[in-house]
N, C-alpha and C positions, 0 to 999 in steps of 0.2 A: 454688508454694505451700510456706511453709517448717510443720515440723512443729508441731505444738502440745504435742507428747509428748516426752520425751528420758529413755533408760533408765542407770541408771548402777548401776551393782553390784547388777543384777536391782531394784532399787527404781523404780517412774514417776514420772514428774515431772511434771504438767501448766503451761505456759506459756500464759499470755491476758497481753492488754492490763490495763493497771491501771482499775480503776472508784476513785470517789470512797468507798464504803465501804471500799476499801481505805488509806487512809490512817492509820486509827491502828496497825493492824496494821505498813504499809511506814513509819512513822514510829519505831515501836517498836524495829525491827531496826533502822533506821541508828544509832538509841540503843544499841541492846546490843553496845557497845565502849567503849574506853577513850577514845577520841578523841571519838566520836558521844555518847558520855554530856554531853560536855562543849558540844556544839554540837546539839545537838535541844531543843527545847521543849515543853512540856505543850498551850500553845494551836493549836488547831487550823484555827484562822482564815487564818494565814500559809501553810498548806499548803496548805489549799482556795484560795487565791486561784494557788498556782502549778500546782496540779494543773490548775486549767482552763485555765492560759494553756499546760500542758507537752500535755494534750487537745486543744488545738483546734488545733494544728498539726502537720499531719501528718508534718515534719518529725522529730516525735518521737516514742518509743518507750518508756513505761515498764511496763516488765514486772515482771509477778508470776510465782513459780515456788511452786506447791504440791505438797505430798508427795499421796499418795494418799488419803489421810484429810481432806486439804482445812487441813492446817498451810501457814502461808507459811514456807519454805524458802529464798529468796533473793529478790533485784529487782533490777535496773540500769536505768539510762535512755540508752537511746541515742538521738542528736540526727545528722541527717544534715545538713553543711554544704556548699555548693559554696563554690569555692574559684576564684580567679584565676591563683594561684600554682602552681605544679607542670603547667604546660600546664593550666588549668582543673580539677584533680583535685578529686573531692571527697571528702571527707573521713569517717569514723564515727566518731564521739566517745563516748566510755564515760564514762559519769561513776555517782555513786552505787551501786558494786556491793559487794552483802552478801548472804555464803551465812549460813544462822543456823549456829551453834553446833553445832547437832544434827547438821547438813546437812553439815560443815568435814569433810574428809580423805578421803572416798569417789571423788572425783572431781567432784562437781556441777558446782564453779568452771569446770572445764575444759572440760567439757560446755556451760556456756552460752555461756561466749565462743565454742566452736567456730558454736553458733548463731547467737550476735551476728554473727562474722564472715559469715556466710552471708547472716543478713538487710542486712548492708551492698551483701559484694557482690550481692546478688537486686537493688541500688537503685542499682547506679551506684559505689557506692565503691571506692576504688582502695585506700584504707589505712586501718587502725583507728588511731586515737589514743585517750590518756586523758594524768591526772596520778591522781599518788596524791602523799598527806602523805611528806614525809621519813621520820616514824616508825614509818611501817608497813613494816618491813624483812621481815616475811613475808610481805606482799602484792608485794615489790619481786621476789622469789627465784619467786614463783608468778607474775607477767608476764614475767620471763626465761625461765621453763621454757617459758613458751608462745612464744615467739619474739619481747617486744617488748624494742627494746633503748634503753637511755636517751638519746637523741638530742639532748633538746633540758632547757635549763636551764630553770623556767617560774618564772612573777611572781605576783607576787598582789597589790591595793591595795584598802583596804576603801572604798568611797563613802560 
């Protein structure tokens, strides 16, 4: 059983699965950046429709991280894939991770990934992936510190 707590510069963090009241809150923080300003929207209908397809498969993970006071403090999603390739490996995909502002420089980031890693391998996974934007070169220097290394070039096509 992985922790539900994680302490980081004597502050606790509580970690649960995301509920659907959680939405304008974990919508809010993907907003509060330069990049998410640009790509989040006001309606709430688009969320709720993927919050319960990203809920009903256990596949997936999206976590809320609140300070003690019951501020949300970060969220990431992680999606467990099996895979063919790599002798059947399967895979932890990171996608969507945002410490708030508040939350930035104490260590948190690092504290959750060590979690996320943990919840993967608790499930089978052999390796974490993600992508990040080009232009988050501070987010590029905080995944190197942690050991991932740019491996692979990635695509994007809009449908």
């Amino acid at each position: 059983m992985l922790p539900t707590s994680i302490t980081v510069a004597e502050q606790v963090f509580h970690l649960a699965k995301a509920v659907e009241a959680d939405l304008p809150e974990l919508v809010g923080l993907l907003a509060d950046d330069v990049l998410g300003a640009e790509r989040e929207g006001r309606d709430m209908q688009p969320y709720r429709m993927a919050f319960q397809e990203i809920d009903g498969d256990p596949q997936h993970c999206l976590l809320t991280v609140r300070d003690i006071s019951g501020v949300l403090a970060g969220t990431m999603q992680l999606t467990l894939i099996p895979g063919l390739s790599r002798g059947g490996a399967k895979r932890l995909q990171i996608e969507g991770v945002r410490v708030g502002s508040s939350a930035r420089g104490a260590g948190l980031g690092a504290a959750l990934f060590e979690w996320a890693h943990e919840y993967g391998r608790s499930r089978g996974a052999v390796f974490a992936q993600l992508t990040t934007d080009k232009r988050r070169s501070d987010a590029h220097r905080f995944y190197a510190r942690l050991g991932y290394e740019p491996t692979h070039e990635g695509f994007k096509l809009a449908l």
